[in-house]
C-alpha positions in Angstrom: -12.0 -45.5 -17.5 -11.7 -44.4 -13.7 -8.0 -46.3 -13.9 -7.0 -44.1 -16.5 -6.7 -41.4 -13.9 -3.1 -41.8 -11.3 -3.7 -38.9 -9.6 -0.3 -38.2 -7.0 -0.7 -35.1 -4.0 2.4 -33.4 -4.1 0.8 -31.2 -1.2 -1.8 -28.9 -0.2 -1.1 -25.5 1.0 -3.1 -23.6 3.1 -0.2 -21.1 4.1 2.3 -19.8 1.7 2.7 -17.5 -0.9 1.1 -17.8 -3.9 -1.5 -20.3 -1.9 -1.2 -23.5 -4.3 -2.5 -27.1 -4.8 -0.7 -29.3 -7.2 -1.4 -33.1 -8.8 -0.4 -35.3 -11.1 -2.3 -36.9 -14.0 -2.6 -39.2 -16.5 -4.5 -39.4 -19.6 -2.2 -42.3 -21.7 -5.1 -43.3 -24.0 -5.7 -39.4 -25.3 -3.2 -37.7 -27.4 -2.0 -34.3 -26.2 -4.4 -32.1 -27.9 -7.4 -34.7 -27.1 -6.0 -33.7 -23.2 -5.9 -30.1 -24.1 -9.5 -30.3 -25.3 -10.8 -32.2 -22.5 -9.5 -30.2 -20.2 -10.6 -26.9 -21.7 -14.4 -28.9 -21.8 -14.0 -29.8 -18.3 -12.9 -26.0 -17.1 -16.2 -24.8 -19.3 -18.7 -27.2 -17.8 -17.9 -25.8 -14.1 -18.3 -22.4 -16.0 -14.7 -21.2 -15.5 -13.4 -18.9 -17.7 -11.2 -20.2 -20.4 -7.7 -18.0 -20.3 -4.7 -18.8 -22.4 -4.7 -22.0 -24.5 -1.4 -23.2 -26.2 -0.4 -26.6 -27.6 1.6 -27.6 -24.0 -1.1 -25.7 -21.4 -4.4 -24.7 -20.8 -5.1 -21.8 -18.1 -8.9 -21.0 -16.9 -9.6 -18.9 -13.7 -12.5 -19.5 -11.1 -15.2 -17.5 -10.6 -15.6 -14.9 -7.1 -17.5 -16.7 -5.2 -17.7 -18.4 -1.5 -16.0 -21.2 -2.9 -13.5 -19.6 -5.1 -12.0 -16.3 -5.3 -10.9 -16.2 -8.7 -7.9 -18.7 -8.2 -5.9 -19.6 -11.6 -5.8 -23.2 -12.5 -3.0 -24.4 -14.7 -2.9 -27.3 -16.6 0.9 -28.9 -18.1 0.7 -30.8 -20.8 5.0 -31.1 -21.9 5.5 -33.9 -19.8 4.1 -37.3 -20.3 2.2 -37.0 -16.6 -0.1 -33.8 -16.7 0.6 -31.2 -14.4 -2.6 -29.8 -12.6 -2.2 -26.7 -10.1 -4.8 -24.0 -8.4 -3.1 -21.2 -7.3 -4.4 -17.8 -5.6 -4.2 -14.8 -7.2 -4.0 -11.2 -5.8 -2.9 -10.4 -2.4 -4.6 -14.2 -0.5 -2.2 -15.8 1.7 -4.9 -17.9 3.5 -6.5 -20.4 0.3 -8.7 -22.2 3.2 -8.4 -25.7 1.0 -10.2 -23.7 -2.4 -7.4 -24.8 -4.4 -7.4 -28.6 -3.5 -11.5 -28.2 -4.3 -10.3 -26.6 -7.7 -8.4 -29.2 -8.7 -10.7 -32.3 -7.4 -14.0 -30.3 -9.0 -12.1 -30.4 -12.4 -10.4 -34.1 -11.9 -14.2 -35.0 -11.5 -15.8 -33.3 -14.6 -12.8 -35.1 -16.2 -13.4 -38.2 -15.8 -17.2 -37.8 -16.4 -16.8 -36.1 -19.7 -14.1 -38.4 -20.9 -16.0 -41.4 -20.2 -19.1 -39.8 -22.0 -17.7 -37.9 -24.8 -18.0 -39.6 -28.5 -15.1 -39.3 -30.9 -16.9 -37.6 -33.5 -18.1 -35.0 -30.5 -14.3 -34.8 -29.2 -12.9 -34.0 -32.8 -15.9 -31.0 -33.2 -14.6 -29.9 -30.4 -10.7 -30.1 -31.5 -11.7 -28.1 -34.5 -13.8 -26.2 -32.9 -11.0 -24.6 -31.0 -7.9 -25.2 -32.5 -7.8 -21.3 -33.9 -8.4 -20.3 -30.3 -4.5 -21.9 -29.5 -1.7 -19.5 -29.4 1.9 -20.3 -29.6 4.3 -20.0 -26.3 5.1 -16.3 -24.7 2.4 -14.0 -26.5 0.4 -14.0 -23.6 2.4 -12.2 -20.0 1.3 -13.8 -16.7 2.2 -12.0 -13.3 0.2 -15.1 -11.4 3.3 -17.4 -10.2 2.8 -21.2 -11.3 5.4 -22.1 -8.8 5.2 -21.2 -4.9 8.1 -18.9 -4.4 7.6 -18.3 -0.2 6.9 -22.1 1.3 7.9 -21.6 4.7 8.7 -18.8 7.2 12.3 -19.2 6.2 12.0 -18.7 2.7 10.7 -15.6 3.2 13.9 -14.2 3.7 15.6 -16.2 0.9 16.7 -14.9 -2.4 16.2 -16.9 -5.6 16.2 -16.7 -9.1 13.1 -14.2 -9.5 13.0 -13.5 -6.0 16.7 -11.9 -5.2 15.4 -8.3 -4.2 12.6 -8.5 -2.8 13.7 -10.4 0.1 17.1 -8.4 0.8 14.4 -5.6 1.0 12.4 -7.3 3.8 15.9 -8.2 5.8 16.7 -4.8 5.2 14.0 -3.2 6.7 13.7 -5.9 9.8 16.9 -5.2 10.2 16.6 -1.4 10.8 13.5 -2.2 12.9 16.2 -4.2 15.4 18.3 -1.3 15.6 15.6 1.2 16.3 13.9 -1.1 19.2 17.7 -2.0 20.8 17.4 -0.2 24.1 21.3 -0.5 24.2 21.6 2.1 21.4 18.1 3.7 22.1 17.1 3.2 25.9 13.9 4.6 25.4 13.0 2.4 22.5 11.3 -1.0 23.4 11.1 -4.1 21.2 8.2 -3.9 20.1 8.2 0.2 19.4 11.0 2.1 18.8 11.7 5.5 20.7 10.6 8.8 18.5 14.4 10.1 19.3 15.5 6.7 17.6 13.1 7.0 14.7 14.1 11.3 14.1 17.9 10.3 14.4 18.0 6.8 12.3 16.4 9.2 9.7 12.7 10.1 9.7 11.2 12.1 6.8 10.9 15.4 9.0 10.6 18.2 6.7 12.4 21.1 8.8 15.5 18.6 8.6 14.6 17.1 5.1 14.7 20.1 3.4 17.3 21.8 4.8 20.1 19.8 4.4 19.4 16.2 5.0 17.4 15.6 2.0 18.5 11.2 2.3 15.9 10.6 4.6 13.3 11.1 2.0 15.3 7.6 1.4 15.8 6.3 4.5 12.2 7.2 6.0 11.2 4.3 3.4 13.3 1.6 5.8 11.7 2.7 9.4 8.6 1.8 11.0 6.6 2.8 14.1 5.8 -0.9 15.9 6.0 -4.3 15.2 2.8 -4.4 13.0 3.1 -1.5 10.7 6.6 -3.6 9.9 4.6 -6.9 9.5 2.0 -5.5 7.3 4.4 -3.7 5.3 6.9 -6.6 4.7 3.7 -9.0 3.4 2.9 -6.5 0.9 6.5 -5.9 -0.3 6.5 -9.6 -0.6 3.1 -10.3 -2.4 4.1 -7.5 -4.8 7.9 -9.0 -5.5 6.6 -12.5 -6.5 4.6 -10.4 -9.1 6.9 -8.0 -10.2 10.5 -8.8 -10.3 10.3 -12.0 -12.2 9.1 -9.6 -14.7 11.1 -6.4 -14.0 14.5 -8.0 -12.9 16.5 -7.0 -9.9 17.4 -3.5 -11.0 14.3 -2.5 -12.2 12.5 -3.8 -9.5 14.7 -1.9 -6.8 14.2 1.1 -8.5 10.6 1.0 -8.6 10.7 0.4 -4.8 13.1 3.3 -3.6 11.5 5.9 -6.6 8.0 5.6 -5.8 9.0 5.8 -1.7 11.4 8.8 -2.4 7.6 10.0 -4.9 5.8 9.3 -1.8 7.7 11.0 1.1 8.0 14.2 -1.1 4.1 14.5 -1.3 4.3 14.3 2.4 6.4 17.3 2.6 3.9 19.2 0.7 0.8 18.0 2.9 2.9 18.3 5.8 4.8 21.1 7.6 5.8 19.6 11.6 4.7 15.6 11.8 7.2 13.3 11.1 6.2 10.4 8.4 8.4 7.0 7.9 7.2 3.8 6.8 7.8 1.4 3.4 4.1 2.4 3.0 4.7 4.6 0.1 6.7 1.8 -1.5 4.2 -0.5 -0.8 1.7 1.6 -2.4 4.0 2.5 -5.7 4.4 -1.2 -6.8 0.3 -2.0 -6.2 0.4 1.4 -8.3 3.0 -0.1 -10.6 0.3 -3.3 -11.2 -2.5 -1.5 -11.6 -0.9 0.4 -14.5 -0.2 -2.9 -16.0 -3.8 -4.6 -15.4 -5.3 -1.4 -17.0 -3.8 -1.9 -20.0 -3.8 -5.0 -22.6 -1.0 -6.4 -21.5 -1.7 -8.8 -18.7 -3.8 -12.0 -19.7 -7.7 -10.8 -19.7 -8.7 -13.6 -17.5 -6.0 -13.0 -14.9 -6.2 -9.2 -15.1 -9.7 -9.5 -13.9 -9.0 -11.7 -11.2 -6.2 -9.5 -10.0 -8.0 -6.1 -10.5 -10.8 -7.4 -8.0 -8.2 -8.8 -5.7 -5.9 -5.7 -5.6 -8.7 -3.2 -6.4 -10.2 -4.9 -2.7 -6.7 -4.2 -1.0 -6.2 -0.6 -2.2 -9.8 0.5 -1.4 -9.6 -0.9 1.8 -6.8 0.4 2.4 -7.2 4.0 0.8 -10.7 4.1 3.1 -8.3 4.6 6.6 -8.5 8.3 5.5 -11.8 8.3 6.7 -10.7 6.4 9.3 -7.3 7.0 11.0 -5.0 9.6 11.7 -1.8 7.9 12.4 -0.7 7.3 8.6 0.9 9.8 6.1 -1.9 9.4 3.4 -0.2 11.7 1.0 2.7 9.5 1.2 0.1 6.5 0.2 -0.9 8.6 -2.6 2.4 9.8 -3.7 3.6 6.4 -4.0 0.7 5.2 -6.0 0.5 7.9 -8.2 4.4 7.2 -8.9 4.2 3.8 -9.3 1.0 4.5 -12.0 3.2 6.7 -14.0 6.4 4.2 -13.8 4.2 1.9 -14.8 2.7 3.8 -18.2 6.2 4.7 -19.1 8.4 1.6 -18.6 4.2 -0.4 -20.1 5.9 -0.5 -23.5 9.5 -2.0 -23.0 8.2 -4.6 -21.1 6.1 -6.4 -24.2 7.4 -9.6 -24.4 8.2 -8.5 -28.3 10.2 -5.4 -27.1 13.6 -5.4 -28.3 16.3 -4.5 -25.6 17.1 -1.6 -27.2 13.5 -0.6 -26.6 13.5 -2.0 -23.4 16.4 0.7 -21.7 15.4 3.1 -24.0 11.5 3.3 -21.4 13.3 2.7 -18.5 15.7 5.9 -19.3 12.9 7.5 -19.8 10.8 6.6 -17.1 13.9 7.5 -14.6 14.0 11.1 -16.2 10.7 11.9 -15.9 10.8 10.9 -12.5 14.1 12.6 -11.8 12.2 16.1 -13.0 9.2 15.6 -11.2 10.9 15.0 -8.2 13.4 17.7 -8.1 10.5 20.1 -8.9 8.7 18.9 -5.9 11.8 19.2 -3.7 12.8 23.0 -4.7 9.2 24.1 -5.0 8.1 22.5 -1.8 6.7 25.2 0.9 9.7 26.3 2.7 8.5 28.4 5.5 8.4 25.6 8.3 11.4 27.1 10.4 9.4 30.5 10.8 6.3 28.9 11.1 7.9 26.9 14.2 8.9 29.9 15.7 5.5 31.5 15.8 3.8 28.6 16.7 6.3 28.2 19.8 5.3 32.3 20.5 1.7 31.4 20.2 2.0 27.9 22.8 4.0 30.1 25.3 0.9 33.1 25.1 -1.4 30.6 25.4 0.3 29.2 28.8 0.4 32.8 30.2 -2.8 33.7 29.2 -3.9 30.4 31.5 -2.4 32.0 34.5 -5.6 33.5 35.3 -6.8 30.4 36.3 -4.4 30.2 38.6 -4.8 33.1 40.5 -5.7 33.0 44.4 -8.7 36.2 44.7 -11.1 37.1 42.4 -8.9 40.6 42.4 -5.8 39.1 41.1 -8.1 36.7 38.3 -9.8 39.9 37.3 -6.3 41.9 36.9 -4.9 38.9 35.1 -7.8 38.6 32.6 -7.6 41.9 31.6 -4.0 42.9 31.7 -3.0 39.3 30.3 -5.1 37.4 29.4 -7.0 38.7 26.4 -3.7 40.9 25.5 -2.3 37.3 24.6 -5.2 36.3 22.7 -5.0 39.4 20.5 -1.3 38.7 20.3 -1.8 35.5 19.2 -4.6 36.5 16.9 -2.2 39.2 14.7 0.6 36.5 14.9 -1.5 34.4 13.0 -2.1 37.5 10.1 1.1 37.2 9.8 1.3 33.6 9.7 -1.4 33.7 7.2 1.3 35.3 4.5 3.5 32.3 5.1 4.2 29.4 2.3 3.1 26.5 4.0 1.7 22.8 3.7 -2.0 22.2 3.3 -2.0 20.5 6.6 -0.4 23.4 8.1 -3.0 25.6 6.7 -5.4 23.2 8.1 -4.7 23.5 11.4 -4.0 27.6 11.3 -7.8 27.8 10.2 -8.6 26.0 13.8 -6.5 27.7 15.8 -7.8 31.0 15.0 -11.2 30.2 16.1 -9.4 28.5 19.1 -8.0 31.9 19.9 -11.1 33.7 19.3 -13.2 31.3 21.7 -10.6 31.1 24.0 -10.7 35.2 23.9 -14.2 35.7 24.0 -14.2 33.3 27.1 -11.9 35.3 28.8 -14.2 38.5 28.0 -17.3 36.5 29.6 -15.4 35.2 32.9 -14.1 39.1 33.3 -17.7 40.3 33.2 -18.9 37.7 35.5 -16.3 38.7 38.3 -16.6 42.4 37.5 -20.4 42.5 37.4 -21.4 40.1 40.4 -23.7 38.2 38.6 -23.9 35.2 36.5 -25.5 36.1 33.3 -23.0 34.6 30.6 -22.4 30.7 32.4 -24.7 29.6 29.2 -22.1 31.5 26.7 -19.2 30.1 28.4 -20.6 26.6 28.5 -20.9 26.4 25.0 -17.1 28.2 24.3 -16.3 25.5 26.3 -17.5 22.9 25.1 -16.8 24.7 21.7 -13.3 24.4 22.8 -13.1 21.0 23.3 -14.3 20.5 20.0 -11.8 22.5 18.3 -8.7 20.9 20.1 -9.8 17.6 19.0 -9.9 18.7 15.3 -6.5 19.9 16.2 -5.2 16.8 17.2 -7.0 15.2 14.7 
């Protein structure tokens, strides 16, 4: 029986997106639903987990383990070769040869269980699962059988279910080129483009944002701040077009991209007041978001939405965890977008059944738009708008801080003493009333965050002033263990600041 078996490599992919390994069989002595059967045996003996059976294919998924992390394996059955394929599922673009193992692993319990079976045992078996077959299209896959990116180049290649997506990753490499030319922006590099280049391209700044340049809450989606954060970025656009857009279509699928980035950089105007955020991060987020409302729900295939809710569920929690972590991203955007792409997700869930009329199907998306278009415009006028005045003060309170240093400057101890107490502490108690008043202001949380630290910076920073005037006007050293630890206090508090 082992000659019943022409089994033909068409290649094995390590590198590419979705990872895949494809073969040829044949099985000319077994009718088509003899295959189907032994094949579905075949997948349970290596205790795979059966997914969608129909008369023409057979789909099982691998368990998470160290030799497979839950890969989908396909099998063809319309052609008169069968059609064997492993392919990765979730957010892998490294398969490290565990879809070529797939394939040979089930190839093997093949041929041992058709050599072995009896056909009294194979027909239990036919009638055993012939209810469990469902016809063509009930069942939606997001899982790619086909690789769509085989190649560096084709990357950046639209086709049929991949149009888009790539114009959205020349897009934003494109922008990154014009940010990092040092003829346009001398101060740029090519690897990091200059924060001048980044504010005037159009970075989501929100004393410019919201006072009448409100399209870079767009364009701050299409800028990045180094080569890596547009690397990282570009992947995960990709890994989540190959999913989505076959199913969404062009249109769709660029709206979910720009809402839930335009969703994402308006939560970072209400977490922040004076740090510039930019980055496709929020995008990136929204269409994981977008996935996960779809995997939470009966609508992907069981099988597959397990493997993919422990392959993305891995990616966002890793990725969520860099609060704890980092400083140098705009996690409300991250949070913005994937809240957005959740509720896109809910409200377009139903016109995208494969049983949805279209009727039904623009009908959802209307609606998903106008909920989005009121929830956005809300968080645009209602956004805290006191940023100009809060500039202003802060500005007063830098340039009282600077003068209230002078005493550090000072030649004598006469003139440090003078200085101390005719400056010095005045500009502490300055500062301290100017932040009552800034206090009553409508600001971001962040903004808040940092007004709560430098108050007790100005009340250290006072009180050490107090101690270093006693110490010069008394002749003794009785308070260098107080000003040691205000101090060190200091320190503390400046790097929560930065932080």
């Amino acid at each position: 029986m082992r000659d019943a078996f022409r089994c033909v490599s068409l290649y094995c992919t390590m590198i590419g997106f979705p990872p895949r390994y494809s073969t040829y069989a044949s099985l000319s002595h077994r009718s088509t639903e003899e295959r189907l059967v032994l094949f579905w045996l075949a997948a349970e003996s290596l205790e795979w987990e059966v997914g969608t059976a129909t008369p023409d294919s057979l789909t099982a998924f691998t368990h998470f383990s160290l030799k497979s992390w839950n890969e989908q394996v396909s099998i063809d059955f319309s052609q008169e070769e069968i059609e064997l394929f492993s392919v990765s599922t979730g957010v892998q673009v490294l398969d490290f040869g565990r879809n070529r193992q797939n394939v040979i692993r089930l190839l093997r319990a093949l041929h041992s269980i058709d050599a072995a079976i009896a056909p009294e045992e194979l027909e239990a078996a036919i009638q055993e699962r012939r209810h469990l077959i469902r016809p063509e299209g009930e069942t939606v896959h997001l899982t790619r059988s086909r690789r769509v990116v085989n190649g560096f180049t084709q990357v950046f290649k639209p086709v049929k279910g991949y149009f888009v997506t790539p114009i959205l990753i020349v897009l934003n490499a494109l922008i990154f080129l014009i940010t990092t030319n040092k003829w346009l922006f001398p101060q740029s590099s090519g690897w990091t483009p200059a924060g001048e280049a980044l504010n005037a391209v159009g970075a989501n700044y929100k004393p410019l944002t919201l006072f009448g340049e409100p399209w870079r809450l767009v364009s701050a989606g299409f800028l990045h701040a180094n080569g890596f954060h547009l690397f990282f970025n570009m992947y995960a656009v990709m890994m989540c077009g190959i999913y989505l857009e076959p199913l969404l279509g062009r249109a769709r699928f660029a709206l979910v991209y720009l809402l839930t980035g335009i969703g994402g950089a308006l939560a970072g105007l209400w977490w922040y007041d004076i740090t510039p955020s930019l980055g496709a991060s929020a995008s990136v987020f929204g269409l994981f978001g977008f996935i996960l409302a779809l995997l939470l729900h009966k609508f992907i295939e069981p099988r597959e939405r397990k493997a993919l809710l422990v392959s993305i569920g891995i990616y966002l929690v890793m990725n969520l965890a860099s609060i704890f972590f980092s400083t140098n991203y705009d996690h409300a955007a991250h949070f913005g977008g994937l809240f957005c792409g959740l509720l896109m997700g809910l409200l377009w869930l139903p016109g995208l059944r494969p049983t949805a009329s279209p009727k039904r199907k623009t009908g959802f998306t209307v609606l998903g738009l106008a909920v989005c278009g009121i929830i956005f415009s809300a968080a645009y006028f209602l956004a805290p708008r006191d940023v100009n005045v809060y500039l202003e003060k802060r500005t007063k309170m830098d340039e009282n801080y600077l003068m209230a240093s002078g005493a550090y400057t000072a030649r004598t101890n006469e003139e440090r003493m003078k200085w101390l107490k005719n400056y010095a502490i005045y500009y502490m108690d300055e500062n301290l009333r100017i932040m009552d008043e800034v206090d009553k202001l409508h600001l971001a949380q962040d903004s808040r965050r940092q007004n709560r630290i430098l108050r007790k910076i100005y009340t250290t920073q006072k009180q050490l002033f107090v101690w270093n005037y006693k110490t010069l006007s008394e002749g003794k050293n009785p308070y260098d263990t107080e000003i040691l630890r205000a101090l060190k206090q200091l320190d503390s508090l400046q790097q929560q600041l930065d932080y």
